[in-house]
C-alpha positions as CSV (number, residue, x, y, z in Angstrom):
1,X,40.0,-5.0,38.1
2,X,38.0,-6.3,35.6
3,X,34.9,-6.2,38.0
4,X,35.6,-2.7,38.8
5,X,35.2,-1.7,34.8
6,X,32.2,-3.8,34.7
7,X,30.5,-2.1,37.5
8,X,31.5,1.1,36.1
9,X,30.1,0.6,32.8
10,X,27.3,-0.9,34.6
11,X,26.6,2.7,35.9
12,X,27.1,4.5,33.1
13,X,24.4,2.8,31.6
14,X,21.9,3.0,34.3
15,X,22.7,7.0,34.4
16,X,21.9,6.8,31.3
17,X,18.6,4.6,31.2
18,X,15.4,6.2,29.2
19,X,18.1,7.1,26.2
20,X,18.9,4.0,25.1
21,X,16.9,4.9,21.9
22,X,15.3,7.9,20.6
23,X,12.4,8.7,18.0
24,X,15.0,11.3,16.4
25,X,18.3,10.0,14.7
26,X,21.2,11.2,15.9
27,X,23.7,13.3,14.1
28,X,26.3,11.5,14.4
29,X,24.5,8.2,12.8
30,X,25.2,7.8,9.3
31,X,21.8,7.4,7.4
32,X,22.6,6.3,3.8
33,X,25.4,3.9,4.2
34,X,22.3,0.8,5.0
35,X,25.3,-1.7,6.0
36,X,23.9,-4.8,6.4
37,X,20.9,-4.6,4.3
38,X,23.3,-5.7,1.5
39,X,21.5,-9.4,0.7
40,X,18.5,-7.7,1.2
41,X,16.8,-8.3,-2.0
42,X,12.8,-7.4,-3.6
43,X,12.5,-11.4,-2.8
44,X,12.9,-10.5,1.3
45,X,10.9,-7.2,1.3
46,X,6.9,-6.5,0.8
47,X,5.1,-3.7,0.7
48,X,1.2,-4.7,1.9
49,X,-1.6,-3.2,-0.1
50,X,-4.6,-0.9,1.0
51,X,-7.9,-1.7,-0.3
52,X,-11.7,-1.1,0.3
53,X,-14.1,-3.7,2.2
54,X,-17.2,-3.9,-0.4
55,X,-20.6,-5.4,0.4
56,X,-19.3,-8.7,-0.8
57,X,-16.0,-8.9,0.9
58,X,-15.6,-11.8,3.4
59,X,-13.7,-9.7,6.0
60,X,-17.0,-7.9,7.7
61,X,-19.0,-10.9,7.9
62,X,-18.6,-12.8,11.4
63,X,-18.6,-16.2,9.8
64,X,-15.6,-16.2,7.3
65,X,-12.4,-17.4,8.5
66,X,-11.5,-13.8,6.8
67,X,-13.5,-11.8,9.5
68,X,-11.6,-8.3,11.0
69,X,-13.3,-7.4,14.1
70,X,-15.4,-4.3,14.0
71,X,-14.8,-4.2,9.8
72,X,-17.8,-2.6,7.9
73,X,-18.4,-2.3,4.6
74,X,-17.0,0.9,3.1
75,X,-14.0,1.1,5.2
76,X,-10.3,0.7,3.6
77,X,-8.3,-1.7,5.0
78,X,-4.4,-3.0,5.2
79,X,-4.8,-6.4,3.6
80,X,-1.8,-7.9,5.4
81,X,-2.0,-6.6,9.0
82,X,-5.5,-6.2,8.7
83,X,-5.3,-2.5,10.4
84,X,-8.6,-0.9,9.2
85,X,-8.6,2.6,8.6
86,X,-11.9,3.8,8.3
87,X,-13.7,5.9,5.8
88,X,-10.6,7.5,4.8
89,X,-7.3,8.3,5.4
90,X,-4.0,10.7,4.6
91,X,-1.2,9.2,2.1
92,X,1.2,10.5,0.0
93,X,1.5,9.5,-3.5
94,X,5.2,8.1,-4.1
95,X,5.1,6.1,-7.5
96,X,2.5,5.1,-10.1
97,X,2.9,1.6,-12.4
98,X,0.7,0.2,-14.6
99,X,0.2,-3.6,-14.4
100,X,-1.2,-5.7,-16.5
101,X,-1.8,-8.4,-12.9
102,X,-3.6,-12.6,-13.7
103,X,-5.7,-13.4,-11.4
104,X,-7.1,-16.9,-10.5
105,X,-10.8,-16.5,-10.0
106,X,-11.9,-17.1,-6.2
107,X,-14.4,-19.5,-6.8
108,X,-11.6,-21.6,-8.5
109,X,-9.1,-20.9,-5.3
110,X,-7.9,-17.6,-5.9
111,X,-4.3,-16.4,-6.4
112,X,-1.9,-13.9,-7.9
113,X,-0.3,-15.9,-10.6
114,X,2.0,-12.8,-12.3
115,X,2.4,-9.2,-13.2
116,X,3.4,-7.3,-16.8
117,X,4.5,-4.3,-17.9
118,X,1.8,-4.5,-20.9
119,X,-1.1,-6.4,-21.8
120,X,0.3,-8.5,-24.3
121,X,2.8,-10.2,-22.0
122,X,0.3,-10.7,-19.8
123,X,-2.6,-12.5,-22.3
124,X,0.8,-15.1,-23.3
125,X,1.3,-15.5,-19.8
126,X,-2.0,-16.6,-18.8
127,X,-2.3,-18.6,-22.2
128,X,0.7,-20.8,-20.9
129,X,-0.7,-21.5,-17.8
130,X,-2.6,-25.2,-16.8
131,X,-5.7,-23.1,-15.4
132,X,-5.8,-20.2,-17.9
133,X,-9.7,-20.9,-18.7
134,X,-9.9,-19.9,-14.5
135,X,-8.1,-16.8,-14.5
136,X,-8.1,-13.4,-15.9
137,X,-6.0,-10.6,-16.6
138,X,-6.9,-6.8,-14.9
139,X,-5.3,-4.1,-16.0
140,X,-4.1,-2.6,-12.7
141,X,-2.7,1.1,-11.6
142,X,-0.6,0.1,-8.3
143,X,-0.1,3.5,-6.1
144,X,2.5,3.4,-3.6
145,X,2.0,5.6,-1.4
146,X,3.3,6.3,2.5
147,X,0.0,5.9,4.7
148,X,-0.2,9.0,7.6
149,X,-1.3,8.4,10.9
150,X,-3.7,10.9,11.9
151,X,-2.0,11.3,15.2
152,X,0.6,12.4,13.5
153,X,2.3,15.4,14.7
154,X,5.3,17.8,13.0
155,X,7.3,16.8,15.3
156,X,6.5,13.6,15.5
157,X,5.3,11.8,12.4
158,X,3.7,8.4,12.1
159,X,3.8,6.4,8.7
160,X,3.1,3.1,7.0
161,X,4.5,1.9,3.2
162,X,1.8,1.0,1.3
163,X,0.2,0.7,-2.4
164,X,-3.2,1.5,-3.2
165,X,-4.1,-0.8,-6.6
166,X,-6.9,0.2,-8.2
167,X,-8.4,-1.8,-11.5
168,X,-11.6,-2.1,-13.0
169,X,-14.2,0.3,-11.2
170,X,-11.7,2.3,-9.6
171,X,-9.7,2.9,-13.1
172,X,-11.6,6.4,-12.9
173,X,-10.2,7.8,-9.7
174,X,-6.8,6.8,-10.1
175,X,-7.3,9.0,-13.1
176,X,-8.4,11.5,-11.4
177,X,-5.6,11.4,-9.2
178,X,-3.0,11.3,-11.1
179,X,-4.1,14.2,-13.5
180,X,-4.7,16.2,-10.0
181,X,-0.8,15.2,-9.1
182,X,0.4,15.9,-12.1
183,X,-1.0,19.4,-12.3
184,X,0.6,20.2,-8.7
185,X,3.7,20.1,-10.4
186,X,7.2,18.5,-8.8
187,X,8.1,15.7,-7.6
188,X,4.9,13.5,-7.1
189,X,5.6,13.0,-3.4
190,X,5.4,16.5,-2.8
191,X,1.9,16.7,-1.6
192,X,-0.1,14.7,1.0
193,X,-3.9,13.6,-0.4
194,X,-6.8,12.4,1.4
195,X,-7.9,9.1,-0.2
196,X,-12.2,8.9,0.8
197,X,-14.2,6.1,0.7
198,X,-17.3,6.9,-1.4
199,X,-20.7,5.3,-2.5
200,X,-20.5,4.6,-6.3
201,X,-22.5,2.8,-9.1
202,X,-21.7,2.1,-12.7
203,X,-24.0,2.4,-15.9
204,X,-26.3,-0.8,-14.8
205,X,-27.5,0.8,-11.7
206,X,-25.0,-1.3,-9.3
207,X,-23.7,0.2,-6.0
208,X,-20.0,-0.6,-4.3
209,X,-17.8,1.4,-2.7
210,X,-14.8,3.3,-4.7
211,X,-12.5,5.8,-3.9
212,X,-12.3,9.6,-3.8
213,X,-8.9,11.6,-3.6
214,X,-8.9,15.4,-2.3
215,X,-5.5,17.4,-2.5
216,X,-4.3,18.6,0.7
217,X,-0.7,21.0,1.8
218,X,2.4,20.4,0.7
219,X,4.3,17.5,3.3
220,X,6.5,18.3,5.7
221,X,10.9,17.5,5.0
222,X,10.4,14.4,7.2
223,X,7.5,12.9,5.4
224,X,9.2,14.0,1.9
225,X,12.6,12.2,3.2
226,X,10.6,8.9,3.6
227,X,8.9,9.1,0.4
228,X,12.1,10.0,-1.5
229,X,13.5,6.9,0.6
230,X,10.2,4.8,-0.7
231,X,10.8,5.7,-4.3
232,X,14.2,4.7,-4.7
233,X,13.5,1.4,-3.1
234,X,10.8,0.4,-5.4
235,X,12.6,2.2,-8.5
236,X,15.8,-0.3,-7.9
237,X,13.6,-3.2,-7.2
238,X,14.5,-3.5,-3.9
239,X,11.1,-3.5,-2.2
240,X,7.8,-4.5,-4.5
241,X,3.9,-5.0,-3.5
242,X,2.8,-8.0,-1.6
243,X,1.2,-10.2,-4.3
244,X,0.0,-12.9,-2.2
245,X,-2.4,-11.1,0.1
246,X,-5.6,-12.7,0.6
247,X,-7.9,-12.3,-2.5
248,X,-10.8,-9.3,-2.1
249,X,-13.8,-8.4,-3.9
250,X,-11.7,-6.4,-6.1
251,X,-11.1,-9.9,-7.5
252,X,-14.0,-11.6,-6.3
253,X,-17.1,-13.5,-8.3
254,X,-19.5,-10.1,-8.5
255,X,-16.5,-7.2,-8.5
256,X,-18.3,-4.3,-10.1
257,X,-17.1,-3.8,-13.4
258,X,-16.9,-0.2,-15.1
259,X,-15.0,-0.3,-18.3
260,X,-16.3,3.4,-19.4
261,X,-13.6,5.7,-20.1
262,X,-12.8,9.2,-18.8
């Protein structure tokens, strides 16, 4: 007898093989209960960050252990898979923090050795620490932001978490974008942007790459459910920006510095 239900339900799942799962949820699946994520804590979740390959960066050059295959300088990168994206590519804007992040300098070994809320905590901080006269402290906009797929569809959309942190020579475009956000009105995940990867060069004549943001439509309910979902992740503290991604030239000896204001 037992056999006999067995081989049923044996059949019922082969007449039913290819629908085992689906792209779409169902109905009938509850999407805001999360049971089982409940020990999940900020301490078991990371968000990688996106960041631009500059003429210094190890990761084009064949003979660093850091080397992508086909990277070039000038294209944006995911530091932890290493996915390279090109010379631009499609994100929506979730949440904007200011940092004030310490850095150990990479010639010293290189490291992310805390974040603050302001610049004070952060100098008494670094003052504490054994290797303060190695390190420094950036002031640092961090931009999470869901990353697009370009093969994304409307029906079937393709997405990354991710934040963009810009400091130092890039201070002036995460103006930019934020005044351009903040003029759109809403909620700030309301519109999808197009993040470029320009040629740039400060008051002393010195070239690097830097980014360029261009407002596109307003985003689709499925993109602006996964942002809202994003949001309140990072607002409760439950998922946070990997910190211990490989050092770039963002934080490399010879990082283009532009302090002007705008």
């Amino acid at each position: 007898m037992a056999r006999a239900k067995t081989a049923s339900k044996s059949k019922a799942v082969a007449a039913q093989k290819g629908e085992l799962s689906t792209d779409v949820r169902p109905d009938w699946m509850d999407e805001d209960s999360g049971r089982g994520n409940e020990g999940v804590t900020s301490n078991d979740m990371t968000i990688p960050r996106v960041s631009i390959i500059q003429d210094l960066s190890p990761h084009h050059k064949k003979n660093k252990p850091e080397y992508i295959e086909g990277a070039e300088a000038g294209m944006a990168f995911n530091t932890v898979t290493n996915e390279l994206y090109g010379s631009d590519l499609m994100v929506v804007p979730v949440l904007f923090r200011k940092e004030w992040v310490i850095w150990k300098d990479i010639d010293s070994g290189g490291g992310f050795k805390g974040a603050y809320p302001t610049q004070v905590e952060a100098v008494s901080a670094m003052e504490d620490l054994e290797d303060a006269a190695q390190c420094e402290v950036v002031d640092t906009a961090q931009h999470f932001v869901l990353v697009v797929d370009p093969a994304s569809t409307a029906e079937h959309v393709i997405y990354k978490e991710a934040v963009v942190s810009m400091s130092k020579s890039q201070m002036k475009p995460s103006r930019q974008w934020n005044s351009m956000i903040q003029a759109s009105g809403g909620d700030r995940f309301s519109r999808l942007y197009r993040l470029d990867v320009v040629e740039d060069q400060n008051a002393a004549g010195q070239e690097y790459y830097n980014w360029k943001p261009k407002q596109l439509g307003y985003v689709n309910q499925t993109l602006y459910s996964a942002a809202e979902k994003l949001y309140n992740a990072v607002k409760s503290g439950a998922a946070d920006v990997k910190r211990d991604a490989p050092a770039t030239a963002d934080h490399a000896k010879g990082e283009v510095n532009d302090d002007e204001e705008f």
